[in-house]
N, C-alpha and C positions, 0 to 999 in steps of 0.2 A: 473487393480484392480478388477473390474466386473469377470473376467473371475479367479482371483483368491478367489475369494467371494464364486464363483459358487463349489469349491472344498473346500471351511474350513468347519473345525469342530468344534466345542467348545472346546476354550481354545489357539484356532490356533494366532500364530500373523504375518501380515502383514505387511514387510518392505517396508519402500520406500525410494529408493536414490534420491539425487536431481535433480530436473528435466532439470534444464535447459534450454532452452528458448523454449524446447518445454513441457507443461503443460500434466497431467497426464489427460486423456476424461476421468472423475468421477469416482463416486462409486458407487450408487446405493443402490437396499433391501438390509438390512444386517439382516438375520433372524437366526445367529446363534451369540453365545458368544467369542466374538473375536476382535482383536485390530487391529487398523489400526497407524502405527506410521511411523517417520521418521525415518532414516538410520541412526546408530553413523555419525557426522560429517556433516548431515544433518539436518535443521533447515525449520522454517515456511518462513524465509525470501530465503531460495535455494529450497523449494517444495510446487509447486503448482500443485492444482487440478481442473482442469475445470469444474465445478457445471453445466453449462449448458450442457455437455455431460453425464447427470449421476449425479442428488442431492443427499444425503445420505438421507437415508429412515431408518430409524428403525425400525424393526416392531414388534406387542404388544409380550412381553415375552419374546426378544432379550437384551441384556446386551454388550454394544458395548463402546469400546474407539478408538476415533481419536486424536494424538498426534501429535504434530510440525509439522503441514502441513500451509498451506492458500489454503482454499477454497475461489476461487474466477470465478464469473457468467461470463467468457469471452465470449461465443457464445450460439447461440440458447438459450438464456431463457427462458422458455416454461412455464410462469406463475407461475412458484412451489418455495416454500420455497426451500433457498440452502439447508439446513435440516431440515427435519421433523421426531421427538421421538417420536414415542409411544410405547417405550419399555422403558430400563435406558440405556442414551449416559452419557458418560464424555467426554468435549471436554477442551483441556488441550496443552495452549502454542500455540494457532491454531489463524489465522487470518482467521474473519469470513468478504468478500467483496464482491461488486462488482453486487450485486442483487438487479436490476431496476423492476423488476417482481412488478407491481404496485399492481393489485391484493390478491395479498398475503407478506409474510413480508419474512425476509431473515433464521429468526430459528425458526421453532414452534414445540412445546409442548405440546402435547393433545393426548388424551385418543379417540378410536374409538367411533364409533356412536353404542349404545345398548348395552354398554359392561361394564363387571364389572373391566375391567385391570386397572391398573394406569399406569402414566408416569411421569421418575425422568430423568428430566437434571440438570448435574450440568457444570458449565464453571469455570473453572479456569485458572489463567495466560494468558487469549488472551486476542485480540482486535477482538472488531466486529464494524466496520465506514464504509460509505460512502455505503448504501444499502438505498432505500428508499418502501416503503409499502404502502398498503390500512390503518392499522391499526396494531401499533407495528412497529415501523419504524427496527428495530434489533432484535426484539424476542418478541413474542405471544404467552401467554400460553390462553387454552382453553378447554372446555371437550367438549366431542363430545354429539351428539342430544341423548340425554333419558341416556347416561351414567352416571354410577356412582362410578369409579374410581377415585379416588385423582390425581392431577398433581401439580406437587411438581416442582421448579426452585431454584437453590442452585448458586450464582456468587460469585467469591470470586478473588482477584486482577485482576481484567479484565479493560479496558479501553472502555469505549462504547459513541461512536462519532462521527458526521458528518452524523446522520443517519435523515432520511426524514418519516414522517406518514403524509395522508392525512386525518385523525381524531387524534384523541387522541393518547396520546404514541408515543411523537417521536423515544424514544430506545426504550421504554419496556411498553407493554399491557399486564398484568399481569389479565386476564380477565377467569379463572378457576375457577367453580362454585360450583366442586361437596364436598361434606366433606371431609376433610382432604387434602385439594390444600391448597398450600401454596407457599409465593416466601422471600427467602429470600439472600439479599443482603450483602457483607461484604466486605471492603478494595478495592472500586469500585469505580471510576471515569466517572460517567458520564453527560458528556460534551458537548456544540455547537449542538446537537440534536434540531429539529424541527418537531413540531405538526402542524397541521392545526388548531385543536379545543383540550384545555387541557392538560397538562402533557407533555409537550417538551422534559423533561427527563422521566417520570414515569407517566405510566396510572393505576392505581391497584384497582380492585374488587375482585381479591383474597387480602386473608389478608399478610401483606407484613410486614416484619422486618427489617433495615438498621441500621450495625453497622460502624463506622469504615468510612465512604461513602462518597464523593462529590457527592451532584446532583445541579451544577449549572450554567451559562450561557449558558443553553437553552432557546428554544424560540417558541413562541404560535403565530399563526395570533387570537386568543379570547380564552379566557379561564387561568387557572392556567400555568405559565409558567413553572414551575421546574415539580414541581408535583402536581397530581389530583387521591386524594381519593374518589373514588366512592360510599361507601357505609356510610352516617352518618357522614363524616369527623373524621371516626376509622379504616378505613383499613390499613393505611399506621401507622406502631409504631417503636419508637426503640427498638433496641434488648438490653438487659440490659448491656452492654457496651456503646451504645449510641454514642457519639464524632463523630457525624455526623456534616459536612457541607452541606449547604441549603440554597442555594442563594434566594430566595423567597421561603419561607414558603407557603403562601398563597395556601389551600386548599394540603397542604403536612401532613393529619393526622393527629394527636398529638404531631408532634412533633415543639417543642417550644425554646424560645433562651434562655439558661443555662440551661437548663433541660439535663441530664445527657452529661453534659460537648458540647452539641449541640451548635453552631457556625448557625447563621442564619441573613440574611438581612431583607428585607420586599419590598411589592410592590413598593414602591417609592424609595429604595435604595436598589436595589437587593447586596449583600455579593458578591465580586468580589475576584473567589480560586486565581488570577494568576495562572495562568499554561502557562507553554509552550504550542507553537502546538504542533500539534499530527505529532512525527517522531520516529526514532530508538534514541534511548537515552541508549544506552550500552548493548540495550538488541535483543533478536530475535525477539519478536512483537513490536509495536507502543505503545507509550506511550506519556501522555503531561505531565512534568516533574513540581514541584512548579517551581516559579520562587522566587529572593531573595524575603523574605518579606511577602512570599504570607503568610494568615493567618490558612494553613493546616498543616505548617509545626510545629513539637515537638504539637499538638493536638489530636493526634490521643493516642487509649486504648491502652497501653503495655501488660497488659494482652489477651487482642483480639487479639495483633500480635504477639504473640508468640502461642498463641494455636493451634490448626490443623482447616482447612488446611493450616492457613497461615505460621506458622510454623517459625517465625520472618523472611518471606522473602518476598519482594516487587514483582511486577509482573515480573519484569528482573531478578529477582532470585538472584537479589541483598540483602544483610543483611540491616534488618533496625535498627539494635542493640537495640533493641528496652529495651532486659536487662541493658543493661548499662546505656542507657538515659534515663529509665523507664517513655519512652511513645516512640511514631513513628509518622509518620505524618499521617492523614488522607486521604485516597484513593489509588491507584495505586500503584506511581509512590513515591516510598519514597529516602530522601535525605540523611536517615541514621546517620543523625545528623551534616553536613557537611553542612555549606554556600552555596549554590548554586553559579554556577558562573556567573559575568553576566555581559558577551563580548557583546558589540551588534553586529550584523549580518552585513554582508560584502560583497560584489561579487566581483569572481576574474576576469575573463574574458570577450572580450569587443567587441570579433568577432570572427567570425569565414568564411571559405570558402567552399562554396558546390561547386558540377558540376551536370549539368541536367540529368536526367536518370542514376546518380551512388550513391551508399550508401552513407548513412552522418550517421555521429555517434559521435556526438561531446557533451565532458563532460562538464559541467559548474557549477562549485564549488564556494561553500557560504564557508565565517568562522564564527564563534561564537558560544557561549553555552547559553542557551541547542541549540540544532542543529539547524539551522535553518528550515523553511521552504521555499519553489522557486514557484516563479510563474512570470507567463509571460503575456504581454500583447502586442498587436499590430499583423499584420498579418504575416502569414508564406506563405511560399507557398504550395502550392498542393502539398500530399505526405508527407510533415513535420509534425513532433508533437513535443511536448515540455513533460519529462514527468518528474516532481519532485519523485527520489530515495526512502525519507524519510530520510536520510544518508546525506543530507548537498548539495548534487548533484544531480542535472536534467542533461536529459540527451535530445539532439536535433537529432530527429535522422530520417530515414524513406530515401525514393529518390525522390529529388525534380520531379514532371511531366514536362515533353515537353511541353516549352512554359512559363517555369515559372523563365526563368533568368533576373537577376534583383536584386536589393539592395532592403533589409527589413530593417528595422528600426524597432525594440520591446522595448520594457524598460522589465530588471528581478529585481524583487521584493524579495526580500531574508529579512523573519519576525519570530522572535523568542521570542519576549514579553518584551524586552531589551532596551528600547530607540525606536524610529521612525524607521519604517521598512527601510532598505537600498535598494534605486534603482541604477541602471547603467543601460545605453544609450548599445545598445547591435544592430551589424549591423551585420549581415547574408548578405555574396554575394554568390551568386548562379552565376556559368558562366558557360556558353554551352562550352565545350568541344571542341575545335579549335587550329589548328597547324598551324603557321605563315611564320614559317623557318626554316631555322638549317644554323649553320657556324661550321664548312666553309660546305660551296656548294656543292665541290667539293673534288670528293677522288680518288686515282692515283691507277689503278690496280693492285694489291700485296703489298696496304698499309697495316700495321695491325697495331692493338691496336690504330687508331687515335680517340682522342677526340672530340667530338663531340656536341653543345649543342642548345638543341631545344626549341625553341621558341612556347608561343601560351595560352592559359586561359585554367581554371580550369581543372589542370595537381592536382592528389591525387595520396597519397603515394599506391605504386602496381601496377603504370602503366609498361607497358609492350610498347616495338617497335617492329616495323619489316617493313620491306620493300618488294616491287614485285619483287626485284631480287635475285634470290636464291643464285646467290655467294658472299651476301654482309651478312655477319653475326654482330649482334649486341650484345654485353654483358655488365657487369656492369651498369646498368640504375639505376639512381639515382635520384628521384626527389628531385630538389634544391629547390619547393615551386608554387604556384601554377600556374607560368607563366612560368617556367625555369627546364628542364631537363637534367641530362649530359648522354654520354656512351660512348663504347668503339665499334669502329667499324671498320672490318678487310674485305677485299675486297678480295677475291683467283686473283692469276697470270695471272688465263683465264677467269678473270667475264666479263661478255659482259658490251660493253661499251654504254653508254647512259644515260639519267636523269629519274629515277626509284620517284615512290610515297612514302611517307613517311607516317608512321601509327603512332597511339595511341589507345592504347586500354585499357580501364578501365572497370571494373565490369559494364555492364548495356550498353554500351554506347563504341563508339568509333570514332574517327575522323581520317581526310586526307589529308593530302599537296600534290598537286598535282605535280607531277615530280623537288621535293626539290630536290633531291637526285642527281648527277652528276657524274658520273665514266668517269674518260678521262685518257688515254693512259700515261704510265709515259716517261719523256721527255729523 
């Protein structure tokens, strides 16, 4: 991407196909007028880009779009926001993760230091979750020292969540000073964010509008938990559509409960949105879907969701018919007028079998709507991870290390907002790689095609034989599971005779039976 960067012009656009399980090493300055997008048939959930090889940088006067990608901090975090604007980005249908850069937050929004430029982000349709920060745990707007450019923040069906501030502003610091900054929120969900001090969902000293909005079960160790209006308790207002939910009001602005169709709790009974977790719910990014009941659902402005940009569609790009029903629900993730459905969550499977030193890659599927989410508890072995899809499915996968054979015992936890989360007793055996026998024994010079079936622990599918004698050829290998192998084994007229070694070989790793093998003279 970098090296495609280094040759665009204004107006250029940048495709990208999906990556696949090896990640794009970043992007970098982008100092001209130009897009960066996914391929037809490529999506934020098949294209990633590795932020710690290359954060996108914007720089002042540059006009730049990133399209269906995830940027996420897999290596080398080098302290830096995944991006930072000081030009105008749209970032649109993009997962924004994965940036532990304590320091600094995961998007920022600011104007240079002595300058007159401004800077406009606007985010539409992504998710930005699980990034944590100094300040602004997901996005920090700011002007730079003695500037006096405007910095402007534009969100509009995005899902923002799981994100960490060690001050104020668990998703959003909304801290732009100069005239004409301004942040405005619309058809947003956000959610389970955490502050240290203030605003769990929302810190704002720029003046701040929310239409349309969930801000609530976030969470403060002191201070305002949803949100914190810094200036006078006037920053934070609704935008003349209003129909905001606001699980705790407390120090969230002016905004008040039935005041332009506004839905709000209070400190001793914070408004509980129900919402799903945060997984793929039909769409390319993450989303937390209502659940039945919840009270965002048919609350939200028809008129706000039909206008641009939201353009009567939810952050999956889903219709919220918002004409026909004349309203939608409030935030994200809309249900379009439809029941929610609500299976509780289920796990399918109860074991599985590794071998020491070979790949595992084992799927383990939930059911129920909205999707579930998986987690795990109890230990693995060295080399194993556990890692929840967002798709209903975690996947166990990595190769056990030398030394780590042995039964695990975990409990997976599969929780969608539905009933009591579903656990299942989940045993992991790992077994070293060992050949016992084979029958028969013995095989008669110029036998062919005899059957043959081998004995011995954690035998996976792709194992391969062969033996020290070169006139004994082996085909058909068939692993029957993970103690039992069969094959077809043909001796030539002149193999020499004698009791030959027997192999297994698997990815990583292979074992020995010492002279199984038997060639004897036929009678």
């Amino acid at each position: 991407i970098q090296r495609a960067l280094s040759c665009a012009g204004d107006g250029d656009v940048i495709s990208l196909a999906s990556s696949g399980s090896k990640p794009y090493p970043g992007i970098g300055p982008v100092a001209a007028n130009v897009t960066i997008k996914a391929a037809n048939g490529a999506t934020a959930r098949t294209t990633t880009i590795d932020a710690g090889h290359g954060p996108l940088t914007v720089t002042p006067g540059a006009n730049a779009t990133l399209s269906g990608v995830t940027l996420n901090c897999l290596t080398s975090c080098s302290k830096a926001p995944t991006v930072t604007n000081q030009g105008t980005l749209l970032l649109s249908a993009d997962t924004i993760t994965g940036n532990t850069s304590i320091p600094t937050t995961a998007i920022l929004d600011t104007t240079p230091d002595n300058s007159a430029s401004s800077a406009a982000l606007t985010i539409q349709n992504s998710t930005i979750a699980n990034n944590d920060s100094n300040f602004g745990g997901a996005i920090q707007t700011n002007s730079g020292t003695s500037a006096t450019g405007a910095t402007t923040l534009n969100i509009t069906n995005s899902t923002i969540a799981d994100n960490v501030s060690l001050s104020p502003g668990g998703a959003i610091a909304a801290n732009a000073n100069t005239p004409g900054s301004s942040t405005t929120i619309t058809s947003t969900t956000i959610t389970a964010n955490t502050a240290n001090s203030g605003g769990g969902g929302l810190y704002a000293l720029t003046p701040t509008t929310l239409a349309n909005t969930i801000i609530a079960a976030n969470k403060t160790h002191s201070g305002p938990t949803d949100c914190q209006s810094a200036s006078l308790n006037t920053t934070i207002t609704d935008a003349p559509g209003g129909h905001n939910l606001i699980g705790n009001p407390t120090g969230c602005g002016t905004i008040n409960p039935g005041t332009n169709n506004d839905q709000t709790g209070s400190a001793a009974s914070p408004l509980d949105p129900r919402l799903g977790p945060l997984a793929y719910n039909g769409g390319n990014t993450q989303t937390e879907p209502p659940l039945a009941g919840s009270p965002v659902i048919g609350n939200g402005s028809a008129a706000d969701c039909l206008l641009q940009p939201v353009f009567g569609l939810d952050q999956r790009l889903q219709a919220r018919n918002a004409a026909g029903r004349d309203v939608c629900d409030t935030g994200a993730d809309d249900t379009g007028g439809a029941t929610p459905a609500a299976t509780p969550a289920a796990v399918g499977s109860s074991s599985a079998t590794a071998t020491v030193s070979s790949p595992l890659n084992v799927a383990i599927k939930a059911s129920g709507s909205p999707t579930p989410v998986l987690a795990e508890s109890g230990s693995l072995p060295a080399g194993v991870t556990f890692t929840d899809q967002g798709t209903g499915t975690a996947l166990l996968s990595g190769t056990p290390a030398p030394g780590t054979a042995g039964t695990y015992r975990i409990t997976i936890t599969a929780e969608n907002g539905n009933g009591s989360p579903a656990m299942r007793a989940f045993v992991l055996t790992v077994e070293p790689l060992a050949v016992t026998g084979v029958t028969p024994k013995t095989i008669t010079a110029g036998a062919s095609a005899v059957t043959v079936t081998v004995a011995g622990t954690g035998f996976q599918r792709g194992a391969m034989l062969s033996t020290t004698n070169p006139g004994i050829a082996i085909s058909t290998v068939v692993v029957k599971g993970p103690h039992s192998i069969t094959a077809q084994v043909t001796a030539a007229a002149d193999v020499s005779i004698g009791a030959y070694d027997l192999t297994v070989t698997e990815p990583g790793t292979s074992a020995t039976c010492a002279r199984c093998l038997t060639v004897i003279v036929p009678a």
